[in-house]
C-alpha positions in Angstrom: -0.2 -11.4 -31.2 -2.0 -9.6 -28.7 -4.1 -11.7 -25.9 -7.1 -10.1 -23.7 -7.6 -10.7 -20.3 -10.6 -9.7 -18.3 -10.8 -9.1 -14.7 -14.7 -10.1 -14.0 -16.6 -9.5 -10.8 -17.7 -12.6 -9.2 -20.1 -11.2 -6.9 -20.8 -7.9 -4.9 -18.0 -6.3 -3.1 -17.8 -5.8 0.6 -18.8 -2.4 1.9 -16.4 -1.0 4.6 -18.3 1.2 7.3 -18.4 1.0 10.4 -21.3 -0.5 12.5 -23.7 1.2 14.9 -24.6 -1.7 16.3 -21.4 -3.3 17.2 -18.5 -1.8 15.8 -17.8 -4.4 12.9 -16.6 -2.5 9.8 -18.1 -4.7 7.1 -20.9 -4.7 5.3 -22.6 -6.9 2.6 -25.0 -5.7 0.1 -28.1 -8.2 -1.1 -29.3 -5.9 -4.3 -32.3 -4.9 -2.1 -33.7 -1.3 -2.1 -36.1 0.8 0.2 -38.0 3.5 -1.8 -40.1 6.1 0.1 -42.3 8.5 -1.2 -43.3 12.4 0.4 -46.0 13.1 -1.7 -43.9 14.4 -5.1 -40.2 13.7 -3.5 -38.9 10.5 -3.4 -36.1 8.6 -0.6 -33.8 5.4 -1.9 -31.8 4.0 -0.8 -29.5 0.3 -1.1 -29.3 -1.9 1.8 -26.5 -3.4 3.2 -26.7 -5.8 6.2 -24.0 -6.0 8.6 -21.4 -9.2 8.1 -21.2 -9.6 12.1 -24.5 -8.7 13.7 -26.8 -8.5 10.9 -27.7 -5.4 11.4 -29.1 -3.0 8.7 -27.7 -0.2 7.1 -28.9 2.3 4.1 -26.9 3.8 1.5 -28.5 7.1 0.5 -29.0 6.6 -3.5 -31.9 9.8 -3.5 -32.4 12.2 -1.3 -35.7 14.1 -1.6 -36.0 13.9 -5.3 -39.1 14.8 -7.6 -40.7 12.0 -9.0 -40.6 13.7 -12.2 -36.9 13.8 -12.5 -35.9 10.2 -11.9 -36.0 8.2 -14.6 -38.8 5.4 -15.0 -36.3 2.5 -15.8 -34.3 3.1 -13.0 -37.0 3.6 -10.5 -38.3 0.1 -12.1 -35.0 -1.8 -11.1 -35.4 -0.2 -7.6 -38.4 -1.4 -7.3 -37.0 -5.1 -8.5 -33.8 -4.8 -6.5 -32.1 -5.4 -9.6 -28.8 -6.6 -8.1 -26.7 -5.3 -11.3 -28.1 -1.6 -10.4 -26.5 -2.3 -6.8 -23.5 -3.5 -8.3 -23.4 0.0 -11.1 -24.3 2.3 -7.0 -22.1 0.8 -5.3 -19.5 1.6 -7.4 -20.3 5.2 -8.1 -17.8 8.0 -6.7 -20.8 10.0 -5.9 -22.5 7.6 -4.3 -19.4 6.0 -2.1 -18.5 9.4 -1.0 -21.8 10.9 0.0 -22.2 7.8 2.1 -18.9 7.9 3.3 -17.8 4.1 2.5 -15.0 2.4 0.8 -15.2 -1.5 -0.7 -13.2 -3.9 -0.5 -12.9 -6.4 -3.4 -11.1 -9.1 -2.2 -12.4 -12.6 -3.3 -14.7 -10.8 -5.3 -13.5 -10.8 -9.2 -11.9 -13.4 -11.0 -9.3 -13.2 -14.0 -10.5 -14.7 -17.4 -7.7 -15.0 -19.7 -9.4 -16.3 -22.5 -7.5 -20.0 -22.6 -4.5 -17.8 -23.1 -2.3 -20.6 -24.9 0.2 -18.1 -26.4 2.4 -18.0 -22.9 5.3 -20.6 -24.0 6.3 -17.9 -27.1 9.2 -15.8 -26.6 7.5 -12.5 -26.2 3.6 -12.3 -25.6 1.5 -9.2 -25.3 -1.5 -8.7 -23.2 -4.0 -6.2 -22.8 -5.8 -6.7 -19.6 -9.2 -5.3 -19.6 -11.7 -4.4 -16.3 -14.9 -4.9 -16.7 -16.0 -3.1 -13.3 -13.8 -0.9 -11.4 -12.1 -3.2 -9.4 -8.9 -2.2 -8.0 -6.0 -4.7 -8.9 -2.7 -5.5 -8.1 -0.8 -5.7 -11.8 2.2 -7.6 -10.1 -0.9 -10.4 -8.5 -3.0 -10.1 -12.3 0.2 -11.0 -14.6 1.5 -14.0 -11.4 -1.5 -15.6 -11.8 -2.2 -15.1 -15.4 0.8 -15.9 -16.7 1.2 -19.2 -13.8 4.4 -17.5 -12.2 5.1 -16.4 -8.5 4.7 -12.5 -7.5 8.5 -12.8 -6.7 9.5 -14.0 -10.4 7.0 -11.1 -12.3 9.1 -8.6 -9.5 12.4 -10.3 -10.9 11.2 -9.8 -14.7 9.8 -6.0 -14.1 13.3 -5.7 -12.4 15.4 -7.1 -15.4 13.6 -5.1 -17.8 11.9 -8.5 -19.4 8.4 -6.9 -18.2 7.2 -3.6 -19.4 4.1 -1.7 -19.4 3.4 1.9 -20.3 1.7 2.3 -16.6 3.5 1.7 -13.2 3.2 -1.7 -12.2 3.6 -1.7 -8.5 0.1 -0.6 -6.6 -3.3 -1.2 -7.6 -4.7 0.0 -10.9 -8.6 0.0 -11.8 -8.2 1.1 -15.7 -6.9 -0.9 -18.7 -3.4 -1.1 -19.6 -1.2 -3.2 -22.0 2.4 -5.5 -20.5 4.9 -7.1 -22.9 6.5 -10.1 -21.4 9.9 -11.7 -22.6 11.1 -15.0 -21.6 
């Protein structure tokens, strides 16, 4: 039987950048936006405040763009500072590297393994699911999952008793699939 886990945001990630203001490298967005209009061509941006000074900093999000060609709904959450439209910018390639940041997920995503209660059989499959794209450790997902230490799911990938069709060691942000034999 195959279980599903899901590895769920919990709230915003932190955005890593370094401060004007006084050299602190963390930021933390608040879903708030600044639109500005030049005549036909519209500024956004997503505001982040500064985790040490308070000091506030703006992601580009549009740059000089005709009203025209942005789409109502989106210009709508803007305007709302719809905090699931940060959460969808913040982790878009385009717009992390045209502001030049990185994130940093830590204590901010949670793993729900569905009251997993197939873990005492002899061989269990899981198929662990992200449903942003948080980076995770596999080796840290399957420990805590599966209630073991880090050192015993090294010791079972090591034995051949844990197998996956992706490498286990580093951080993966995708999907993939583990069979575990006890």
């Amino acid at each position: 039987m195959l279980d599903n886990w899901v590895v769920m945001p919990t709230c915003l990630p932190t955005v890593l950048r370094r401060c004007p203001a006084c050299a602190s490298e963390r930021f933390r967005a608040n879903g708030k936006f600044r639109v500005n209009a030049h005549h036909k061509l519209l500024d956004a941006w997503l505001l982040v405040l500064c985790t040490a000074c308070g000091e506030t900093a703006k992601l580009t999000v549009l740059e000089r763009m005709n009203v025209r060609s942005i789409r109502p709904e989106l210009l709508d959450r803007m305007h709302d500072n719809d905090p699931g439209l940060a959460a969808e910018l913040l982790q878009d390639p385009l717009v992390r590297r045209r502001n030049r940041i990185a994130l940093d997920w830590d204590n901010a995503w949670r793993l729900d393994t569905g009251g997993s209660d197939h873990l005492d059989h002899e061989v269990i499959d899981i198929s662990v699911r992200n449903a942003a794209r948080i980076p995770v450790r596999p080796v840290r997902l399957i420990a805590e999952g599966c209630g073991l230490s880090r050192a015993e799911v090294e010791r079972l990938i090591a034995e051949g008793n844990l197998v996956s069709a992706v490498r286990l060691g580093g951080k993966l942000s995708g999907a993939f699939t583990f069979t575990l034999k006890r």
